[in-house]
N, C-alpha and C positions, 0 to 999 in steps of 0.2 A: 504494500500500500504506500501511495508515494506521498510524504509529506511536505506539508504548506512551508513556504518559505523558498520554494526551487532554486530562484534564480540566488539567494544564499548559498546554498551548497547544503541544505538542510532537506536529506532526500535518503530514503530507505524502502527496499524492497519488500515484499512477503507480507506476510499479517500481523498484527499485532503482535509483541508476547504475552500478552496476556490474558490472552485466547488462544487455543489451539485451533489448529490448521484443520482448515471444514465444516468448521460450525457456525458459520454464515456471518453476516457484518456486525458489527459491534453499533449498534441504535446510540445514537446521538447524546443521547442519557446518560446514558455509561463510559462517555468522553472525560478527560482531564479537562478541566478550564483552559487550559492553552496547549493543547494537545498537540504536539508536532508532528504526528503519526496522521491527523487530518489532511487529509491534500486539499489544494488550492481548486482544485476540479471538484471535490464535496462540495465544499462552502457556495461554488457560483450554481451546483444544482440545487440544492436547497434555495437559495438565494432566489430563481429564478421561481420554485412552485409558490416562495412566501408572496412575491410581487403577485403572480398570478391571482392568490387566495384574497391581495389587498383590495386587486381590482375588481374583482368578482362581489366583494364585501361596498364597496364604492360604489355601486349603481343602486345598491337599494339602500344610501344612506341618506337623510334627510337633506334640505336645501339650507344651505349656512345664510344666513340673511345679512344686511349691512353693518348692526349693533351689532350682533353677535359677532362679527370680525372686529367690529372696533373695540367694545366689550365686554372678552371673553369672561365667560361662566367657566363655575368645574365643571371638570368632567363629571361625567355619570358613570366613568368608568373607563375599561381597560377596552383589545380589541376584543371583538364577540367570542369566548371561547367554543372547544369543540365537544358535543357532546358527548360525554364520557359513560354516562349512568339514563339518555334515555328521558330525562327533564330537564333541557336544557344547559345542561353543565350547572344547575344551582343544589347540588348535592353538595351536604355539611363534608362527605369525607375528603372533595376536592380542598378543602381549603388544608382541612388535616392532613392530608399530604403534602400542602404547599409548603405546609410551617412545619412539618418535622423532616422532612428529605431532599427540598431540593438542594440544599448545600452540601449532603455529603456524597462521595459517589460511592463507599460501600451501601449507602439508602437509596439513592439513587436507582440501581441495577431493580428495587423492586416498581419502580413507578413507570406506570405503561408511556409511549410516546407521547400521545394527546394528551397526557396528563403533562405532560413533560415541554412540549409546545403551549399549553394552556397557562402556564407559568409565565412565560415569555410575553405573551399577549398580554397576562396584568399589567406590567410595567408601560404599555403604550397606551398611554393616556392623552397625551399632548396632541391643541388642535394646530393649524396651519396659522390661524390670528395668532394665538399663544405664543408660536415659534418668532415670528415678524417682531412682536415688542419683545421674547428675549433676547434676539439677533442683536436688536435696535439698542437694546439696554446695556448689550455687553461694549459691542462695537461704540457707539455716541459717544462722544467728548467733545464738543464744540469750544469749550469754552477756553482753550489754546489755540484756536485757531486763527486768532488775530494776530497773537503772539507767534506762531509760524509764519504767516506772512509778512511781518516785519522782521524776521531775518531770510526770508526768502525774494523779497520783491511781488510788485503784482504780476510781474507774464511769468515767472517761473513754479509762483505759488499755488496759481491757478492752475498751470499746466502739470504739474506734479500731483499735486492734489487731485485730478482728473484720472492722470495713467496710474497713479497707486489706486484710484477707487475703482478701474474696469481691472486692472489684474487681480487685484482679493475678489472679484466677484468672478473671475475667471477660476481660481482657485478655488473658491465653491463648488463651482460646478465641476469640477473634476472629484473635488471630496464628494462631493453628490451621486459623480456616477462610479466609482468603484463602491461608495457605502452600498449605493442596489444592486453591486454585482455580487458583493462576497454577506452579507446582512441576511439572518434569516430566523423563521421563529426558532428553528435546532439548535443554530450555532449565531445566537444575538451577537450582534458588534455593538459592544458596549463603553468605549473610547478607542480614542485617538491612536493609541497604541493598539488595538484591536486589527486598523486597519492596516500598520506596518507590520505586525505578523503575520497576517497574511498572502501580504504581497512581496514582503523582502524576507521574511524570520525574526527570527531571537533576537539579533542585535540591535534590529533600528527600532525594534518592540521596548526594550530597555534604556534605551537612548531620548525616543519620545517622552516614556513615562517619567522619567527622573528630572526632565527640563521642564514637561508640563506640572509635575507637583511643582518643583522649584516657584517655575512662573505665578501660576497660582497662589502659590503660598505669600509669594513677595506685591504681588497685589492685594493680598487681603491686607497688609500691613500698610502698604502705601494709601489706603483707603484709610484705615487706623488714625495714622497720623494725620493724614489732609484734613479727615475731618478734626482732630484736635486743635490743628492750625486756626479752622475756623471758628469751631467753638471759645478759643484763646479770646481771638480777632475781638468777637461778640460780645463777648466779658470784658472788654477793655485791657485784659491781662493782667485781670485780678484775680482772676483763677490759676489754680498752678497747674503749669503745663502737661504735666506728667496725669495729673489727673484730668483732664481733658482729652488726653488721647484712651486712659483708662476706661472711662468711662461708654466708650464706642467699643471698647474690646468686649465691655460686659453687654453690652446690644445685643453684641454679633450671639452671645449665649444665646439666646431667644432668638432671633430671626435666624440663625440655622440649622433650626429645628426643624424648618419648612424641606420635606424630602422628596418630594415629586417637583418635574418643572412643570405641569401643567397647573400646578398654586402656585410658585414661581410667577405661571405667564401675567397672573394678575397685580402681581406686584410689581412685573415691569412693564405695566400697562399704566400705573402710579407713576413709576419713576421716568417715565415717556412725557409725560404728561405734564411733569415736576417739569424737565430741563428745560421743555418748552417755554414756561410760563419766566422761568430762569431768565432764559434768549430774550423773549419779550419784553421782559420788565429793566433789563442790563440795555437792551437796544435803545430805549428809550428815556434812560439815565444819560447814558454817550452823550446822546442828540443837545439836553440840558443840562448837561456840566462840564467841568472840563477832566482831565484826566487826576485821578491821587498819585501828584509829584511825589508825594514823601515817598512812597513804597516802590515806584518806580526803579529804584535800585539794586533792589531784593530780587527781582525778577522779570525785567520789560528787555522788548527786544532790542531798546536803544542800551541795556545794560550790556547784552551780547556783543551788538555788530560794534558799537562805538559810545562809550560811556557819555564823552564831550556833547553829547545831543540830549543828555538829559540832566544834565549837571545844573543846578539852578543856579540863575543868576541874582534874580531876589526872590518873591514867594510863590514863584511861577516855577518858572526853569523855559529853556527855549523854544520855539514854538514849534510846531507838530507837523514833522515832513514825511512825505513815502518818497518809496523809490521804484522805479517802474523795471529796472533788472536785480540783480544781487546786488546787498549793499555792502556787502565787506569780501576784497581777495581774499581774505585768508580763508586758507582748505578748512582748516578747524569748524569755523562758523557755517562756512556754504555747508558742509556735509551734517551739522547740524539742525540746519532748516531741512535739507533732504530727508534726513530721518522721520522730520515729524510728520511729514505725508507717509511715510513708509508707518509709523508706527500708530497713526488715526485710525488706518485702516485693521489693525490687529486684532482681531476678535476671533480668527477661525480653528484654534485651538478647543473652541465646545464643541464647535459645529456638527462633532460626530455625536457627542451627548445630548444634544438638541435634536439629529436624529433618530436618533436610539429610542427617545422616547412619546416619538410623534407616532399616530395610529396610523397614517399614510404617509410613510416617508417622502413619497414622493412629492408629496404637497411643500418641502421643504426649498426646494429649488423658486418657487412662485415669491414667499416668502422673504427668502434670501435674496433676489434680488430687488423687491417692493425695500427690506430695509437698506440695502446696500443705495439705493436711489433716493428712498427720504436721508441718508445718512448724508450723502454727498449733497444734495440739497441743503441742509442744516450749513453744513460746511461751509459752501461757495456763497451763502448769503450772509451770515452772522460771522463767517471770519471775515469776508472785504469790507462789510458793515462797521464791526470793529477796528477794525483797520484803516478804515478813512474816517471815522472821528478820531480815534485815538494815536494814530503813528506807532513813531517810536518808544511811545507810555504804554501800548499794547502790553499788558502784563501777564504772565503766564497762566493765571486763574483771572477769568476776564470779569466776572462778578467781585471779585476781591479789589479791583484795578479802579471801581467806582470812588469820588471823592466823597460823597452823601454818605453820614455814616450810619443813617435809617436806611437808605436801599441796599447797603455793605453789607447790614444786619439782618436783611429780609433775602438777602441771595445767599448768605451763609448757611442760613436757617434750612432754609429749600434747598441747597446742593448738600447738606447733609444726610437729608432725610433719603434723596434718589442715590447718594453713596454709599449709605446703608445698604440698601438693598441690591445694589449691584456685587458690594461686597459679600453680602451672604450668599450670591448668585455663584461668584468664585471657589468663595469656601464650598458650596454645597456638592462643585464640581469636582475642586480639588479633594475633598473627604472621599469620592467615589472613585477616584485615580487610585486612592492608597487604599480604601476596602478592596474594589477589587482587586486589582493586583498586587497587595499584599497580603492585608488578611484572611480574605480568602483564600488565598493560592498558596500562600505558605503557613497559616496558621487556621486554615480550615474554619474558618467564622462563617457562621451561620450568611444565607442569603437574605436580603436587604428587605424581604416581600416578606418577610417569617415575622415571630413576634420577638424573636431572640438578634434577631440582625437590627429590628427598631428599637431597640431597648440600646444596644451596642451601641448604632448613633449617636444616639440623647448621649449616651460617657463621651463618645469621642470628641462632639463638636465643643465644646468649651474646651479642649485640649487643644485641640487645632487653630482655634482664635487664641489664644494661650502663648502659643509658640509663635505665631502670625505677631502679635505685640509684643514679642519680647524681642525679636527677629527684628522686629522695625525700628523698637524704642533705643536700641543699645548699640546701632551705628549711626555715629555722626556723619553729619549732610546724606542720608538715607535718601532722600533723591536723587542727589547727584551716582550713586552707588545703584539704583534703577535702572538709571539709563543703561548700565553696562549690562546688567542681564536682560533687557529690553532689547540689547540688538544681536543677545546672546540666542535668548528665547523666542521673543515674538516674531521677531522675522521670521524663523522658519518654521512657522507654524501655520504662517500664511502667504507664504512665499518660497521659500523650500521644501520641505516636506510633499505639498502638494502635488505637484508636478513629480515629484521622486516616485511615490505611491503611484501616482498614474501611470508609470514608465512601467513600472513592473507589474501593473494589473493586465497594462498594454499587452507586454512580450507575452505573458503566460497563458491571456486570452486567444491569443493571433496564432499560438504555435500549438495552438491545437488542431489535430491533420483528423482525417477518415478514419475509425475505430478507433478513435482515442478515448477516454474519459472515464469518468465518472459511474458506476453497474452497479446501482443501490440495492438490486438482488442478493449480488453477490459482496458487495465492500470494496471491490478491488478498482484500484485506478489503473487502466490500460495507458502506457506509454510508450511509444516506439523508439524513440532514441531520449537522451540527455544531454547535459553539461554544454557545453558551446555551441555545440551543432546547434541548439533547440533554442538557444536564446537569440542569437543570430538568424535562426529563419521567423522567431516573435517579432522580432526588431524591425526586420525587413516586409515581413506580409501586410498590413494593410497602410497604409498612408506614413512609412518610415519617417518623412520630415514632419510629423506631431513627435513623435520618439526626440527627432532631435531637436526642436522647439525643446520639449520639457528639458532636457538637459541644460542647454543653454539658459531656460529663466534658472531652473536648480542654480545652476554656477553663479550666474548673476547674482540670486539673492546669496548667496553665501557671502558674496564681493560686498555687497550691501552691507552682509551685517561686520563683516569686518569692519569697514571705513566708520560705523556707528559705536561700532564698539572702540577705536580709537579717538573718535572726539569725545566720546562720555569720559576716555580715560583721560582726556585732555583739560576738558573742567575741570573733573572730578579731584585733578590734582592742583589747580589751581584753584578751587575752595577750599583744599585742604591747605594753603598757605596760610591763611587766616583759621583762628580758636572756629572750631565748631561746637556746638551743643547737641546733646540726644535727648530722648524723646523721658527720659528719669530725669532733666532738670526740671525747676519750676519756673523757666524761663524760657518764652515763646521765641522763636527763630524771627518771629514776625514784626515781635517790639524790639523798632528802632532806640527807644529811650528805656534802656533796661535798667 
């Protein structure tokens, strides 16, 4: 039986050992969590009867109406399971077998198929509106974006900002279509690393997972402190610092608690809605006042490209220029406004979690580009908006950048509450990265549908905000130190990896010839040749220059995140010239008069 990962070198003939020879295929049930022994030809047949079953279930599903997309309700539930017992599947002992077997695989081996697909189905709850505002809510940051274009220029800002927003939505659609090729109720793709096992093996499975906890985890923290920043700001910074960022750590206790994303979808149908009103109310601050010179310093992009443009000369400081190409040669600064078109668009790292638990995956794709277009929309109006009231005072939190210390206090207010939430959206991700692929797989923890897997949650997540603030509070300039895993991580998560996975979903699909495959009869995967021969005729069979497109962006974005990860290190040590403070003083980074 030829296992998943080919084009690794991760490939083994014969049956199982853990069966003997003749007693027909080892049921889906009875698999390891990450079975090597599964081939890459199982997962895309399975994969191909789930789509079938989806769309079959699609025609007799109701008409979603306008509200209902804007907003969403819970679910009522998971997808329709299969009838096991003859009344619908609402027999008490399905549930009893859900909560006592499906995490082990010695209990496992007793649980028929349909019972064992029916499982899988609880977990897809999530509707197509749902997915759009969690896309929207991961992805959305506008309120940098004035701040990138003031060290970018308007024609460069514009047009960067434009070619990063059609390539991450290009990268969707590739995450999109290997998730429907190898995705199935047997063998659920349940993260991001799900999909590199399958297409590459073990290595780039392990490589994903330890950058996406990383990432994740260093956002939950970055959320931590921002909002401490602002909570400081609010209190005039009479509150002490350290307990201001505290105090969101103990938030995050309670809001992530919330374990399905389709209650999720509602929350970030809240914080959609938040940012807005955010945009609106900062758009119209610009308009009637002038820029907050004092803090200009701390974070504007006349502090980047050329300090002297924001230097005050009396209670003012000089008057408020753009520039219509780059406004500084230096490599450092240009590659740092590049980034932040490359890093707005970063969200694609859930995107398989976001699939995972939608009831029509394929309704994800509609979705993902509806947010990817309101996203870039948000973008090109409220960053040039900010941008030509404010110049070079454009400050990197564009609500904080307001002089009024009533609208300062009412955007503080409001971007905490949609920060909140986006943050427990992270954590709820990142807690599922290391259930499953830790504690299940090496310490056999109960499955997440059972009463013993939600019980384990409720301990873990204050652990994981826990570490998330301690992580964040106890490196100085803990922004500047983001950046670096920002072009470590996020780039390739939606810029390399993508294209990577597609390459090899590519070759393994294309180099399947006449009597090859997949004999669900029998278990056995039929293969006529291997090793070079086989990757070399995948590479070559249908449209070879997509094969070498993906490589070529792959390289590119690597080049990216290099060049990102060298100018963060280039701040990063140039704030660290000057005393920094963490996130344990009781002195805010923010107050100028400490």
């Amino acid at each position: 039986m030829a296992a998943t990962g080919e084009i690794a070198g991760i490939a083994a003939d014969g049956g199982d050992p853990r069966y003997p020879e003749g007693e027909g295929p080892i049921p889906p049930s009875n698999r390891l969590l990450h079975d090597p022994n599964v081939s890459f030809y199982e997962y895309t047949y399975y994969a191909k009867l789930t789509r079938e079953e989806e769309e079959e279930t699609y025609k007799t599903s109701p008409t979603v109406g306008i509200m209902q997309v804007l907003f969403p309700t819970k679910s009522s539930g998971g997808v329709t399971p299969i009838d096991t017992h003859g009344n619908n599947g609402s027999n008490g002992e399905d549930k009893e077998i859900s909560e006592k077997k499906v995490g082990e695989l010695q209990q496992r081996i007793e649980i028929s198929e349909a019972e064992w697909t029916n499982a899988s189905r609880a977990v897809r709850t999530a509707s197509g509106s749902a997915c759009f505002y969690l896309i929207t809510t991961d992805i959305l940051g506008p309120f940098g974006i004035g701040f990138s274009m003031g060290t970018l220029g308007w024609g460069p800002g514009i047009g960067l900002f434009t070619l990063f927003g059609v390539l991450a939505g290009y990268s969707g659609w590739l995450l999109w279509t290997v998730f429907l090729g190898v995705d199935s109720y047997q063998f659920p793709a349940k993260n991001y690393g799900d999909l590199a096992f399958r297409t590459w093996g073990r290595p780039l499975r392990h490589i994903v997972n330890f950058l996406q906890g990383l990432q994740l985890l260093i956002s939950v923290g970055v959320i931590v402190i921002g909002n401490g920043q602002a909570l400081s700001q609010v209190s005039k910074f009479k509150l002490c610092y350290a307990v201001c960022c505290l105090i969101w750590a103990i938030l995050g206790f309670a809001a992530g608690q919330v374990r399905t994303l389709q209650k999720f979808g509602i929350l970030a149908n809240v914080a959609v809605f938040i940012n807005l009103l955010i945009m609106f109310i900062s758009m119209g601050v610009f308009a009637h006042s002038p820029p907050n010179f004092a803090i200009s310093v701390l974070g504007s992009a006349g502090a980047v490209v050329d300090s002297a443009t924001i230097t005050p000369d009396n209670s003012t400081g000089p008057p408020i220029i753009h520039y219509n190409g780059m406004p500084s040669k230096d490599l450092a600064v240009g590659i740092f406004g590049l980034m932040q078109g490359v890093y707005a668009y970063a969200g694609a790292q859930l995107f398989i979690e976001f699939m995972a638990e939608l009831k029509r995956p394929r309704d994800f794709l509609k979705a993902m580009w509806g947010a990817q277009f309101f996203i870039y929309s948000c973008y090109m109006i409220y960053g040039c908006y900010t941008y030509f009231w404010q110049g070079q005072y454009s400050y990197q939190i564009s609500y904080q950048g307001v002089s009024p210390y009533s609208w300062q206090t009412l955007g503080n207010m409001l971007a905490v509450t949609s920060g909140l939430i986006a943050a427990a959206l992270y954590g709820n991700i990142g807690i599922k990265v290391i259930y499953n692929n830790l504690l299940m797989e090496w310490f056999h923890a109960p499955a997440l549908i059972t009463k013993r897997g939600k019980t384990l949650w409720a301990a873990i997540v204050p652990i994981y905000w826990t570490i998330a603030f301690i992580l964040a509070a106890s490196i100085p300039d803990f922004f500047g130190l983001t950046g670096v895993t920002a072009a470590v991580c996020f780039v390739q998560f939606t810029y390399t990896f993508p294209p990577l996975i597609a390459l090899g979903y590519r070759i393994q699909t294309h180099a399947l010839q006449e009597g090859e495959g997949f004999d669900p009869a029998t278990g056995v995967v039929t293969l006529h040749d291997r090793g070079l021969r086989r990757i070399t005729r995948g590479f070559f069979a249908d449209k070879w220059y997509l094969n070498v497109l993906h490589i070529l962006y792959a390289m590119g974005a690597l080049c990216v995140s290099g060049l990102g990860a060298y100018s963060s290190c280039h701040f990063l040590i140039e704030a660290f010239k000057n005393p920094q403070v963490n996130a344990f003083s009781c002195t805010s980074p923010l107050n100028l008069n400490p």
